[in-house]
C-alpha positions in Angstrom: 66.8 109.6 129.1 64.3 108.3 131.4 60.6 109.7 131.3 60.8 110.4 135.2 60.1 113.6 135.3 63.1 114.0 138.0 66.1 112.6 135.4 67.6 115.7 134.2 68.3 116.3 130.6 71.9 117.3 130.6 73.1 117.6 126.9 76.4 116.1 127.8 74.4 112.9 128.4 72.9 112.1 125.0 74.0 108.9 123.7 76.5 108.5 120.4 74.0 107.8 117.3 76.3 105.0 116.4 76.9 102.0 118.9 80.6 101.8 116.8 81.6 104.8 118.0 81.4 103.7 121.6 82.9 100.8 120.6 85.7 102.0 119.1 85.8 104.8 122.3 86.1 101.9 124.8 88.7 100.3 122.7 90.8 103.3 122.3 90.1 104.6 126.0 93.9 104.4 127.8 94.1 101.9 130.7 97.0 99.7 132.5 94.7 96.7 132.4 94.8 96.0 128.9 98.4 94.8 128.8 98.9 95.6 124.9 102.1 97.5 126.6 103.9 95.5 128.9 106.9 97.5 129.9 104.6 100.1 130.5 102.2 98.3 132.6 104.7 96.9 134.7 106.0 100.4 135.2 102.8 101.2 136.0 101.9 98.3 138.5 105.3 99.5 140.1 104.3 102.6 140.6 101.0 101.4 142.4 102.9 99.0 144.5 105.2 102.1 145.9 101.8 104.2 146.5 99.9 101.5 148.1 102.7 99.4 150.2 102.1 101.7 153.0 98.3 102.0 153.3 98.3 98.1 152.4 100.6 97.2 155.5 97.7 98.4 157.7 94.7 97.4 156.2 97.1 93.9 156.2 96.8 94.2 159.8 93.7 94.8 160.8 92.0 93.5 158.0 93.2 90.1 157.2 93.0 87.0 159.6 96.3 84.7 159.4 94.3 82.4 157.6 93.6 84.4 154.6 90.0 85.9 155.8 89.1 89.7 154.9 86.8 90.7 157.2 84.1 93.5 157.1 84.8 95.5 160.4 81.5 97.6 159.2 79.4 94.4 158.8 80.0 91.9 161.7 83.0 90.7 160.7 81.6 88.9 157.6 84.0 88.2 154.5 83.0 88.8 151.2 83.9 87.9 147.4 84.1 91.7 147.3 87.0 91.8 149.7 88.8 88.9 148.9 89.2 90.3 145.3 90.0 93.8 147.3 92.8 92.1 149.4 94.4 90.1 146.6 94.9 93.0 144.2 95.9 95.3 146.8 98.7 92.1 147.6 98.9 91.9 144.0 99.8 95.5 143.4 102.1 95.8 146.6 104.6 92.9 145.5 103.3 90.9 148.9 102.7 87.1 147.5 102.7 85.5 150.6 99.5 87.8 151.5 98.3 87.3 147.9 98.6 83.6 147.6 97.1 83.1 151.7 94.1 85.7 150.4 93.5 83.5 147.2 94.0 80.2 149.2 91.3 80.8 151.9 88.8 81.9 148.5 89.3 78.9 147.1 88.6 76.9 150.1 86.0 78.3 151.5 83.9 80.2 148.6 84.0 78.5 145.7 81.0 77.2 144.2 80.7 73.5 143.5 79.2 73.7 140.2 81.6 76.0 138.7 84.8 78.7 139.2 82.4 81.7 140.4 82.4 82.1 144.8 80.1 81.8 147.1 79.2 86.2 147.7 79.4 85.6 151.6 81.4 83.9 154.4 79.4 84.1 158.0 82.1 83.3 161.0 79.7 82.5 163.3 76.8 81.0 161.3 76.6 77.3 160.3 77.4 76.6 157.6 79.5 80.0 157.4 78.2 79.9 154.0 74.5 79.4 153.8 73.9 81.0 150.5 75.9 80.2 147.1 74.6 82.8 144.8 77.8 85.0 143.8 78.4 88.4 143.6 79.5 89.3 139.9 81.5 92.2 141.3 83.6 89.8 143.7 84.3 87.6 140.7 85.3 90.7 138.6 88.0 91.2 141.4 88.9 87.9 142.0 89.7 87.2 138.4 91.5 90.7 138.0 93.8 90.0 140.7 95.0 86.7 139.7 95.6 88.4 136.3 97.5 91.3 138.0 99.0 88.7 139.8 100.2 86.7 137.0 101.7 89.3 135.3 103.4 90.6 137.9 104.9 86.5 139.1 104.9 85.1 135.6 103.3 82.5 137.1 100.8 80.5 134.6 98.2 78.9 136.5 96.6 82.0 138.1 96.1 83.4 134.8 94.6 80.0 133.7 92.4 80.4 136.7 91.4 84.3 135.5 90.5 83.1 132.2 88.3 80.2 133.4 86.3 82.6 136.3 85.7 85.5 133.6 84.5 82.8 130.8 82.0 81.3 133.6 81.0 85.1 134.5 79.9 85.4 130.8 78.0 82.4 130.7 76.3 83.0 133.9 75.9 86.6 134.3 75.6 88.0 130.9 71.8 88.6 129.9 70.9 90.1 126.4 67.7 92.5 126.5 66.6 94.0 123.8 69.6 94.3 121.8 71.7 95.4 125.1 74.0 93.4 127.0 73.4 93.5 130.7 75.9 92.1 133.5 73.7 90.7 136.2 75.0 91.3 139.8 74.6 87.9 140.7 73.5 84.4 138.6 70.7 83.8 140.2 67.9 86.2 141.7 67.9 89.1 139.1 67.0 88.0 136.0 62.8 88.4 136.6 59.8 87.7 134.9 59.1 91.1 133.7 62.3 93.2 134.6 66.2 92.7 135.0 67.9 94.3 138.2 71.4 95.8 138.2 73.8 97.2 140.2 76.1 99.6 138.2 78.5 99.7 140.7 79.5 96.2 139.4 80.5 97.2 136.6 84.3 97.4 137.0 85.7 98.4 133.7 89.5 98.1 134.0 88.3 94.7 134.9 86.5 93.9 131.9 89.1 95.1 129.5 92.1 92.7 131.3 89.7 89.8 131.6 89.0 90.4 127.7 93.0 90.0 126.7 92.9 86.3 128.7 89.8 85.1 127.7 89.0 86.4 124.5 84.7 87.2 123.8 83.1 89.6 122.1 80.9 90.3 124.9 83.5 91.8 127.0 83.6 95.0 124.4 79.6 94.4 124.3 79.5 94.7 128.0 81.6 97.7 128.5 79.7 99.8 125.3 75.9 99.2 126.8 76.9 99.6 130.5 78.7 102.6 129.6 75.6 103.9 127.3 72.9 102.7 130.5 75.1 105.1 133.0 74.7 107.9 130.5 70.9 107.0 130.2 70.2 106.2 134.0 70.9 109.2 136.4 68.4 110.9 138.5 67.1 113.4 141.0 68.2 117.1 141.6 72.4 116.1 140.4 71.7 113.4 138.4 73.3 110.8 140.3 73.6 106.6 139.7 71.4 105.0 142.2 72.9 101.9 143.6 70.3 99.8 142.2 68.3 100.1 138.9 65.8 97.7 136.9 65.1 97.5 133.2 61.8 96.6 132.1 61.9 93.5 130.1 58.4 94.4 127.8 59.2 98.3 126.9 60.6 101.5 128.8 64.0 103.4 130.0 66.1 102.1 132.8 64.5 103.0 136.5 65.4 103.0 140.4 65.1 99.3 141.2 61.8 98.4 143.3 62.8 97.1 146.6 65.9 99.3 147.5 66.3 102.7 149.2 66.4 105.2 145.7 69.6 106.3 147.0 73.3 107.3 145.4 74.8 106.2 148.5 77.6 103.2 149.5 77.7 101.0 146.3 76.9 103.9 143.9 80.0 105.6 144.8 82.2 103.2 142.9 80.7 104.1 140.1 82.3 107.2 139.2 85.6 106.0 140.8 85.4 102.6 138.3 84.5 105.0 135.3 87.4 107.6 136.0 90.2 104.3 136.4 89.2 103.5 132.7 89.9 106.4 131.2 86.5 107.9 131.1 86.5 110.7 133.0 84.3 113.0 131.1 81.1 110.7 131.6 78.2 112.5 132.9 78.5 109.9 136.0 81.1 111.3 137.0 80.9 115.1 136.8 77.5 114.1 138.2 79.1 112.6 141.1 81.5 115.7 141.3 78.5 118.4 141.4 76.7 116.9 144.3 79.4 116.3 146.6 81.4 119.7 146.0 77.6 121.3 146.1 78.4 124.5 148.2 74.8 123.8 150.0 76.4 121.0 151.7 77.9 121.8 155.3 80.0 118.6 154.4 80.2 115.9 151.9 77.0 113.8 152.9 77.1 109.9 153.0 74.3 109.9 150.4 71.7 111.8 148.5 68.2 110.2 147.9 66.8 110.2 144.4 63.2 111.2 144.8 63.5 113.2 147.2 66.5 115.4 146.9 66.9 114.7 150.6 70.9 113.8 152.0 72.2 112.3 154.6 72.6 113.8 158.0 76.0 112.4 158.5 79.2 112.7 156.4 81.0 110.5 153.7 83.7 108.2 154.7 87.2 109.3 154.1 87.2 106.5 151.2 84.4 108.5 149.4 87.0 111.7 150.3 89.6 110.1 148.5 87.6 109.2 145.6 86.6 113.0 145.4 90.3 114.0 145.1 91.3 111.5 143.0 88.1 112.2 140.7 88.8 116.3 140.9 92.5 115.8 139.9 91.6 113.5 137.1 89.0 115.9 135.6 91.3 118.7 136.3 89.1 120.7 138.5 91.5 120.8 141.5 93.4 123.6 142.5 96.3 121.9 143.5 98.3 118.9 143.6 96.9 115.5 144.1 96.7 114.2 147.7 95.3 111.0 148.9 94.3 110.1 152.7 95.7 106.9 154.1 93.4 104.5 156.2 93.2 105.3 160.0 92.2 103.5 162.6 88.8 105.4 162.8 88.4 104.1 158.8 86.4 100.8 159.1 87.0 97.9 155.8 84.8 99.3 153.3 86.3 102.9 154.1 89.9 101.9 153.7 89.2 99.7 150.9 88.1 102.7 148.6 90.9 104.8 149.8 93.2 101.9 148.6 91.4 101.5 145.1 91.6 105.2 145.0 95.2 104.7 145.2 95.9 102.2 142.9 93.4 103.9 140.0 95.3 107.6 140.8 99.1 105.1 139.7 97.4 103.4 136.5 96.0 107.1 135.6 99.9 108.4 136.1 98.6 110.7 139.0 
């Protein structure tokens, strides 16, 4: 655990003695993504595609430009890798390939890097050039390469799964970093990877993901990747609940994983996939997410807060989105702490992109869990 003296020491955290066993827990873990059962993953992606064709109409509406643009209602109307990956496995999963293939088309076009498969991380309408920055985001990637696999499977058409398999093999070979004996996912290829210190986002770390990408483009680091990010969410949790901060740093010399330098110490907007990502693979015992679960059912609370800093113990003054509501149903069914049956919202018009998107993954990770 980390020697800040605000990391609690939770028994239910402390790490396997042998990295197999993790191994072989990630390989066993159940998950739709793997595809080692087809009939039943197709079952599966049908069962998503009746659960999210509803929601998916409307974020199709407000959401997505004719051209194949997501845009970021919360964020001036920017696009992101993020959301392009959203939108094309939320097309993906619904049966809509026209939506799919317009979503994937404008990616293409407009994002990808010159050098190689990865995209650009952001798409500025009204700057010039609209994309003034070619770093990537890993987690857009993850998404992009997932949905064309999804995708794939669900079309039988070759060439997008060609196109997975190329985008995860350049994600290894650009944003895979080995320190000290443990495989890190950077969040972007360029900008993290310091002097003295690596910086990571866990929230990028989207484990159904990593296991599909690992059945097309075969690497031992995928199973690498998923063991040590896995053991550094276990390790890395802070403050009074001990939450996942959005952003953390490992010291490249000596010493445990800590709150990045630089951003707000906060489990707040990206931090809250985290729990939502871990639950989808299977592993809904980790301490992240009963972590997760403890601060936002906290009876203290006049209402689920937005976020909760890490230092300080101090929460937001305004409440959680619905899509951080619908994770906390979809989480408190999978762990069996709810009282009743599961019940998701669906995106309203008060619900901006980020918002909807979450209650749209929550959808799709409650069908792969059989929820």
């Amino acid at each position: 655990m980390p020697d800040n003296p605000s990391a609690p020491c939770d028994p239910t955290g402390e790490l396997p003695a042998d990295r197999r066993s993790l191994l072989a827990a990630c390989a066993g873990a159940a998950a739709f993504t793997l595809g080692a059962r087809p009939r039943q993953a197709q079952a599966q992606s049908d069962a998503a595609g009746a659960s999210l064709a509803p929601s998916w109409r409307a974020y199709r509406a407000r959401f997505l430009t004719p051209d194949g643009r997501v845009i970021d209602t919360g964020n001036q109307n920017v696009s992101h890798s993020e959301g392009q990956g959203f939108g094309m496995i939320f097309a993906a999963r619904s049966g809509d390939r026209e939506a799919f293939e317009r979503i994937w088309n404008w990616t293409r076009r407009s994002l990808r890097r010159p050098r190689d498969t990865l995209h650009a991380w952001r798409y500025r309408p009204m700057a010039q050039p609209p994309v003034d920055d070619l770093n990537n985001a890993t987690d857009g990637d993850l998404y992009i390469a997932w949905a064309l696999a999804i995708a794939a499977e669900r079309w039988s058409v070759v060439v997008w799964r060609q196109q997975a398999a190329s985008i995860a093999r350049e994600i290894l070979r650009n944003c895979v970093r080995d320190l000290r004996g443990r495989t890190l996912l950077l969040p972007g290829a360029d900008g993290f990877d310091h002097a003295d210190r690596i910086v990571i986002n866990p929230s990028y770390y989207v484990f159904p993901a990593l296991r599909q990408l690992a059945a097309i483009a075969p690497d031992p680091l995928w199973q690498r990747l998923e063991a040590d990010g896995l053991a550094l969410l276990r390790e890395a949790r802070f403050g009074r609940w001990g939450l996942t901060p959005d952003w953390l740093e490992l010291p490249k010399s000596a010493g445990e994983a800590r709150i990045a330098a630089g951003w707000p110490p906060r489990f707040s907007f990206d931090a809250v996939r985290t729990p939502l990502l871990l639950a989808w693979a299977g592993q809904v015992t980790a301490p992240s997410v009963s972590a997760s679960l403890r601060f936002w059912l906290d009876g203290t609370h006049a209402r689920v807060p937005a976020w909760a800093d890490l230092q300080t113990n101090a929460v937001a003054d305004f409440a959680a989105s619905n899509g951080v509501i619908a994770i906390v149903r979809l989480l408190t069914a999978a762990t069996g702490a709810a009282r009743s049956g599961l019940v998701l919202p669906a995106p309203s018009r008060e619900d901006d992109y980020y918002a909807s998107s979450l209650i749209l993954l929550s959808h799709a990770a409650a069908a792969d869990l059989n929820m």
